[in-house]
C-alpha positions in Angstrom: 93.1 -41.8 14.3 91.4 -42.4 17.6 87.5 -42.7 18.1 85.2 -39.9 19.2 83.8 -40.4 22.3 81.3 -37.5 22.4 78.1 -37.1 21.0 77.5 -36.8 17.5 76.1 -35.1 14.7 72.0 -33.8 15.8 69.9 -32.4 13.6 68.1 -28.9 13.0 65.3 -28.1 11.1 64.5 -25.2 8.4 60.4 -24.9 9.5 59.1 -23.2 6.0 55.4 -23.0 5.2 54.3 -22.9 1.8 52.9 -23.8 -1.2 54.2 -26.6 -3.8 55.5 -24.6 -6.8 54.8 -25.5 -10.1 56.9 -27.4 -12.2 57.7 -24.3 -14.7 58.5 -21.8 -12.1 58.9 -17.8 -12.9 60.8 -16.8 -15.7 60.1 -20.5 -17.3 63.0 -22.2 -15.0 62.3 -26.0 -16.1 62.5 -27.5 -12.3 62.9 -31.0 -14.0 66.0 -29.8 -16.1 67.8 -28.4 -13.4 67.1 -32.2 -11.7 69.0 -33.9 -15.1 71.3 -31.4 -15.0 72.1 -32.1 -10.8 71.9 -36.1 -12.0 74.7 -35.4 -15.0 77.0 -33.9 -12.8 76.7 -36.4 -10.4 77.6 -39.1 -13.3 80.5 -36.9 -14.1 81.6 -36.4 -10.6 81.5 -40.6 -9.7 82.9 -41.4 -13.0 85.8 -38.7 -12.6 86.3 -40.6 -9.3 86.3 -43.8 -10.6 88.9 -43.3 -13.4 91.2 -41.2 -10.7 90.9 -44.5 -8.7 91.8 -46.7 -10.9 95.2 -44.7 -12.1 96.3 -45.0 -8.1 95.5 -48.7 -8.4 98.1 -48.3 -11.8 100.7 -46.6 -9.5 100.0 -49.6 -6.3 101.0 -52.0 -8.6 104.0 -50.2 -9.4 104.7 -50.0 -5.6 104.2 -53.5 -5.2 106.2 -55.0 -7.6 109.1 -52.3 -7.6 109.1 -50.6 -4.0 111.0 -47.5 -3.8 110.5 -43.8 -2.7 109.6 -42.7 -6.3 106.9 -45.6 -6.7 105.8 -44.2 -3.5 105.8 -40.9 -3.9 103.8 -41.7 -7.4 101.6 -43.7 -5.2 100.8 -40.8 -2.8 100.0 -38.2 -5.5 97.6 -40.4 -7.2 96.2 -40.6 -4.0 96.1 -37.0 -3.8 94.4 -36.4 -7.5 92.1 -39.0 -6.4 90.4 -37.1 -3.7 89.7 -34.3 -6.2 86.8 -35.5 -8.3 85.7 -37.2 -5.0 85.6 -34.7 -2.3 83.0 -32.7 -5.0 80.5 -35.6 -4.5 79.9 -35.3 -1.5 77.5 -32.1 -2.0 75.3 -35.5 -2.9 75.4 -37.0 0.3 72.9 -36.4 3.3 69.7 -36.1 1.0 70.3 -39.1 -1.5 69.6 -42.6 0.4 71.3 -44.5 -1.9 74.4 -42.5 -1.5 74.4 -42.3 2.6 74.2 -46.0 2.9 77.0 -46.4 0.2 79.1 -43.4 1.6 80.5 -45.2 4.3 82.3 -47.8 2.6 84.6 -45.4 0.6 85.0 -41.7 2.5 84.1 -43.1 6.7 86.4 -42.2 9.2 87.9 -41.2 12.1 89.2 -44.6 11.8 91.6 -47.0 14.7 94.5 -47.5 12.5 95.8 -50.6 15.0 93.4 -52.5 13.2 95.0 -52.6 10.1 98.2 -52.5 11.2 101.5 -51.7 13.1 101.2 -48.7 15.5 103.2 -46.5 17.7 103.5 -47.4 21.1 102.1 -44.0 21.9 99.1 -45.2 20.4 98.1 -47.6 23.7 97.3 -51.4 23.5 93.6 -51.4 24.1 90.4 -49.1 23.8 87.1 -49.4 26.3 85.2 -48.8 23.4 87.0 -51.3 20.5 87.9 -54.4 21.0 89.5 -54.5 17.5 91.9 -51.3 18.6 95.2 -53.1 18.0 93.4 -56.1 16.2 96.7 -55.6 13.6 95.3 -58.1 10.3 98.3 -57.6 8.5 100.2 -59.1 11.2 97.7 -62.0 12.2 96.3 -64.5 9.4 93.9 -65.2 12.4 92.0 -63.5 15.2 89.6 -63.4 17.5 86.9 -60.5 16.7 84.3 -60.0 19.4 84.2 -63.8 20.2 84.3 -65.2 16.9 87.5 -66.4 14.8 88.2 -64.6 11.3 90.2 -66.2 8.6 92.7 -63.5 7.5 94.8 -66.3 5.9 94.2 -64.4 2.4 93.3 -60.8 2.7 90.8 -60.3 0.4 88.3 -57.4 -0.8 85.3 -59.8 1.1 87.2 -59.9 4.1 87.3 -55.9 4.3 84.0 -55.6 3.6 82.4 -58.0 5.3 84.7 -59.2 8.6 86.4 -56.0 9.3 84.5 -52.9 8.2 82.7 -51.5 11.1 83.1 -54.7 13.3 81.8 -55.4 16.4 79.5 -52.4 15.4 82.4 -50.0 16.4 82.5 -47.3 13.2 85.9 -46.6 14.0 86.9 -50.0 12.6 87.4 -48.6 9.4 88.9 -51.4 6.8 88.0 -49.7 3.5 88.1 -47.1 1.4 90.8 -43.9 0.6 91.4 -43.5 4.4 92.6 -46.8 5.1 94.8 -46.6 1.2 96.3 -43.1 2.8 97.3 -44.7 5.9 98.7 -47.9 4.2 100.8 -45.6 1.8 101.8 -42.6 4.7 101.1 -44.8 8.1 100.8 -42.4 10.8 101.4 -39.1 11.4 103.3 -39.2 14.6 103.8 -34.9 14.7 101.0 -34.0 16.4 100.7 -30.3 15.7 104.1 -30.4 14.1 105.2 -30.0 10.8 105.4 -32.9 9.2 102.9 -36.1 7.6 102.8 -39.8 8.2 106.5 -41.3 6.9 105.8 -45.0 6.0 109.0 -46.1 4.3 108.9 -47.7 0.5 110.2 -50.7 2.3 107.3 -51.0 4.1 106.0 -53.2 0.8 109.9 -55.0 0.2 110.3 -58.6 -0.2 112.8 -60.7 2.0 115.0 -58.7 3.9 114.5 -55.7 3.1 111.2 -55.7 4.4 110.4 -52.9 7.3 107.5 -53.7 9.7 107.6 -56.7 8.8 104.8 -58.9 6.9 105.2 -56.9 3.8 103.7 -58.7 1.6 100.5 -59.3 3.6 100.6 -55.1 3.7 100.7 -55.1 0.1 98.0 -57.8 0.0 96.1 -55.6 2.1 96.7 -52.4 -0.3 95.7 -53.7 -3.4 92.5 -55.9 -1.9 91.7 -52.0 -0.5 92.2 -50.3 -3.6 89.8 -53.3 -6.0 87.3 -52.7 -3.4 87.3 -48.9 -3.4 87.2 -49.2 -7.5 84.4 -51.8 -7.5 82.3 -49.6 -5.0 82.8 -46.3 -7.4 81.3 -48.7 -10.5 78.9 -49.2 -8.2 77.9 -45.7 -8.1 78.5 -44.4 -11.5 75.8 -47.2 -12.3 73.4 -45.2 -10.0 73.9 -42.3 -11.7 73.2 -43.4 -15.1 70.5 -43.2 -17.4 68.6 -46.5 -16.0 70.5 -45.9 -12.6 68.4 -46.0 -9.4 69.9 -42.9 -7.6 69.4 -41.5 -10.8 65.5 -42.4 -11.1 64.8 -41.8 -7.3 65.0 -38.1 -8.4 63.9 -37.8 -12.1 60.9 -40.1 -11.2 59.2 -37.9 -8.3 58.1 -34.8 -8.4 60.8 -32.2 -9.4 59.8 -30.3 -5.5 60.9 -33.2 -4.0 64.5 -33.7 -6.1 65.5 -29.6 -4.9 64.6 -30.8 -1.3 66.8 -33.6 -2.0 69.1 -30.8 -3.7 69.0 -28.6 -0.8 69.4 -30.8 2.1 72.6 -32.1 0.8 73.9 -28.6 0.6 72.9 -27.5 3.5 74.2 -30.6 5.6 77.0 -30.5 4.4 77.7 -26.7 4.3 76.9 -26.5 8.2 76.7 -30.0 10.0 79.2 -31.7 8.6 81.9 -29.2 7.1 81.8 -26.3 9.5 80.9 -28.7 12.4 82.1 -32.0 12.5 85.2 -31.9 10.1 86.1 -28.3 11.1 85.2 -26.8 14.3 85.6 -30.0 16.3 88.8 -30.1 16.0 89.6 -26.3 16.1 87.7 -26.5 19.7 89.7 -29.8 20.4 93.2 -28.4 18.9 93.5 -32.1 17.8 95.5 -32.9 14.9 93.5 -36.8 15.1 90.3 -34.6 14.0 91.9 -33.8 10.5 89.8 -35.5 7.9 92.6 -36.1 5.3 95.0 -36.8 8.9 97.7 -39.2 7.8 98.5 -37.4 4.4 98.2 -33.4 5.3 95.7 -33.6 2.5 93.0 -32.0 4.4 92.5 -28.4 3.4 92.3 -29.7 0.0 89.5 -32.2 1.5 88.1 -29.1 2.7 88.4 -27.1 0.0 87.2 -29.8 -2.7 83.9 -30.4 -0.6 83.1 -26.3 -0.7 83.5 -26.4 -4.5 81.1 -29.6 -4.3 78.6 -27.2 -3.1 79.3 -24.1 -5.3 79.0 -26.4 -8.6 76.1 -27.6 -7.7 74.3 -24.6 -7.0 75.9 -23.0 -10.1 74.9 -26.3 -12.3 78.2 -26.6 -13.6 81.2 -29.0 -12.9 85.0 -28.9 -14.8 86.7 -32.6 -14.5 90.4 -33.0 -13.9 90.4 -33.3 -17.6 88.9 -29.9 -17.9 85.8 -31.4 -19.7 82.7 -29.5 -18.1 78.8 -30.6 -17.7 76.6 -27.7 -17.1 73.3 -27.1 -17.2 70.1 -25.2 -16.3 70.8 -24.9 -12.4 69.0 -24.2 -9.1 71.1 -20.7 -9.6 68.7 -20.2 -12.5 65.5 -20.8 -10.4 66.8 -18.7 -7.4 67.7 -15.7 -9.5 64.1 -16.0 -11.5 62.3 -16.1 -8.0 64.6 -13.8 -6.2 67.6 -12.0 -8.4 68.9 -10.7 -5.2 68.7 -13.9 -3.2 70.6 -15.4 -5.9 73.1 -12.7 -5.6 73.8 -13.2 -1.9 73.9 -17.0 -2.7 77.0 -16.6 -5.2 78.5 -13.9 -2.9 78.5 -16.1 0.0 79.5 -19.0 -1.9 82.4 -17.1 -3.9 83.7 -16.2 0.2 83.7 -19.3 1.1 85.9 -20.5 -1.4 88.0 -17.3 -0.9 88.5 -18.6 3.1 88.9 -22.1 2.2 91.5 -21.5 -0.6 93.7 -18.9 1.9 93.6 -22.3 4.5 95.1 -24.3 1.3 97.1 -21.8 0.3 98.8 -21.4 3.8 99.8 -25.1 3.7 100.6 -25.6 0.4 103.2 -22.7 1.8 104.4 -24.9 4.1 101.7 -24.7 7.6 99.2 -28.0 7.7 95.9 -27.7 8.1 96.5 -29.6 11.6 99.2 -27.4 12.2 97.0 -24.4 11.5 94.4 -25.6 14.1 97.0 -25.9 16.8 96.7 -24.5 20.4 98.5 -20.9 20.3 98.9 -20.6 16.9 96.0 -17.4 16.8 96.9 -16.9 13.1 95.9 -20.6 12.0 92.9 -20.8 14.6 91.6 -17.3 13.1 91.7 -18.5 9.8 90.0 -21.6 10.0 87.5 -19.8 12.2 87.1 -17.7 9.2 86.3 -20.5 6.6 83.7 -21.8 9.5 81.9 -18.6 9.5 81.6 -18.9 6.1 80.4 -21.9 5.8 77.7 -20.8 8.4 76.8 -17.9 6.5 76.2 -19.8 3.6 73.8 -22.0 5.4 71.9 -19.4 6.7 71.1 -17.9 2.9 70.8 -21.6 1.6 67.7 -21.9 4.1 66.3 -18.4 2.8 66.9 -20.2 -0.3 64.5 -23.0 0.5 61.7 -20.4 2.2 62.2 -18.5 -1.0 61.3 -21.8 -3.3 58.4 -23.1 -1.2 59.8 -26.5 -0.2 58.1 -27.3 3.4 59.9 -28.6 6.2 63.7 -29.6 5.3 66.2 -30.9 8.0 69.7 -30.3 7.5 72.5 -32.1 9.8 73.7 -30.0 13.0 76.5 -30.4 15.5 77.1 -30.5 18.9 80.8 -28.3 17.7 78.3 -25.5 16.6 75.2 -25.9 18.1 76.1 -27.2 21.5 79.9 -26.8 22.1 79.7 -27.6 25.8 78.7 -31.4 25.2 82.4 -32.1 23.0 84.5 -31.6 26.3 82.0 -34.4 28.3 
């Protein structure tokens, strides 16, 4: 997946005057229990993620030591459940520091796949703006990054982390996390618009001569080393989430005010800059497949999907695991509909039609039509439909901020996007 070379992500602001409410707010709403509840689910959610992680590590070590299209396939769908419990955290980023500065190392892309390894010639041999473009580790047990000479000899979780993530300062250089596992277990999808995902063979991982692609067992090195990592930064988390957990304690410490502007901004970012903007109508404006968030696996309209019912559970306090075990709670829902009952109502309506949009996107490919496939130029149907999920998600933003000048919260900025708020600036 290529690098963006446009600006980014700008931010809007919700300008609300007010007073700080109290703590007990009307109807005897317990602003510090719907704050334990927000931090439970956000236990539930990590830990769901971590134990979802570590059953694809399971299945990679079955496709390491035994590499054939069923270990593959098992591989891939793990993959696929994994992104489940995940995608619903991110309603949690954008307003929690400690998750923005930790988000990158597990969900960051668009990513320059040549640095990993093998690519299609299509793919070009050199980028102005990455030096590391083609930088291929599996292939070379030494390089040259940005003047400086990296031991690849073993390729271990350090050396993701700490040599190759992000190097050179170029975020495309994207070493770790699910997006580098999807492309190591589908490589890339060569279709364009197509029909049809990334087709890594099984014998991309073979010993001896069986081996496609060659340096097959550095690939595999490289897979598992990604997949410890990504399960040692999820531990990470789930220990910021519990009870003595700083994320945890940044919120449940303060003033309960502050926690629902916490609440609010990562539902609001999310809902408008980065889900309707950057993940969805860039790449409807673009008609490019390489703006696909889940773009090597066809996996993204469940991305999208998962993220919208990240922001729907946390407005209705509740969340249901992949084990159907649920943690609910007393929720911001509760607060809104004791201010405002028919705030609250237009909340869950525009909530419940996002969903409805975002599931007839996942339906559609699940049928058979690709989310990248749907965003294609001339196919009006596809386009139309996720226009329709954008709108949506727009909508929903718009009675989120009457949701933060109903509470009384004081100034709140939520993430924009040039895609929405300044279309002109993606094609310069």
């Amino acid at each position: 997946m290529r690098h963006r070379t446009f600006i980014r992500a700008s931010l809007f602001t919700v300008l609300l005057a007010g007073t700080v409410a109290p703590a007990l707010a009307e109807g005897g709403i317990d602003r510090s229990a719907i704050v334990d509840n927000y931090a439970d689910i956000a236990l539930a959610k990590y830990t769901d993620s971590l134990e979802t992680a570590r059953e694809l590590d399971a299945k990679i070590d079955a496709l390491i030591e035994n590499p054939t299209d069923e270990t593959l396939q098992a591989a891939r769908q793990a993959w696929i459940a994994a992104r489940v419990p995940y995608q619903q955290s991110e309603a949690y980023r954008f307003g929690n520091p400690i998750v923005d500065d930790w988000e990158g190392r597990v969900n960051a892309w668009p990513l320059d796949e040549g640095l990993i390894d093998y690519v299609d010639a299509s793919y070009g041999n050199e980028s102005d703006a990455n030096t590391a473009y083609t930088a291929n580790i599996i292939a070379n047990p030494s390089l040259s990054l940005n003047g400086e000479t990296v031991d690849a000899s073993t390729i271990t979780p350090a050396l993701l982390q700490d040599e190759l993530q992000e190097a050179g300062g170029v975020e495309a250089n994207v070493a770790t996390g699910y997006h580098a596992i999807e492309f190591l277990l589908w490589g890339q999808d060569l279709n364009g618009t197509d029909a049809g995902a990334g087709a890594r063979p099984a014998s991309d991982f073979a010993e001896g001569e069986a081996c496609t692609g060659s340096h097959c067992d550095r690939r595999a090195e490289y897979l598992k080393a990604a997949s410890d990592l990504l399960i040692a930064d999820l531990e990470e988390m789930v220990g910021h989430w519990t009870a003595d957990g700083a994320a945890r304690k940044n919120l449940t410490e303060g003033a309960p005010e502050e926690a629902l502007r916490t609440i609010l901004t990562g539902l609001g970012s999310l809902s408008y800059g980065e889900l309707a903007g950057e993940r969805m109508k860039l790449g409807l404006l673009l008609h490019d497949p390489e703006e696909e968030h889940d773009c090597f696996s066809d996996n993204t309209h469940n991305s999208h999907l998962y993220d919208a019912k990240g922001i729907r559970n946390v407005y209705l306090g509740a969340y249901e695991g992949p084990d159907g075990e649920t943690v609910s709670g007393t929720a911001l829902s509760d607060l809104v509909k004791a201010t405002d009952p028919a705030l609250d109502e237009e909340m869950r309506t525009k909530l419940d039609e996002t969903m409805a949009a975002m599931q007839a996107i996942a339906d559609k490919a699940e049928a058979g039509e690709a989310y990248d496939q749907q965003i294609g130029e001339g196919n009006e149907d596809g386009n139309a439909r996720v226009q329709a999920a954008i709108d949506a998600l727009i909508a929903q933003t718009r009675t989120i901020e009457r949701v933060i000048a109903a509470l009384d919260l004081g100034n709140i900025e939520l993430e924009g996007s040039d895609s929405l708020d300044d279309p002109n600036a993606v094609f310069q």
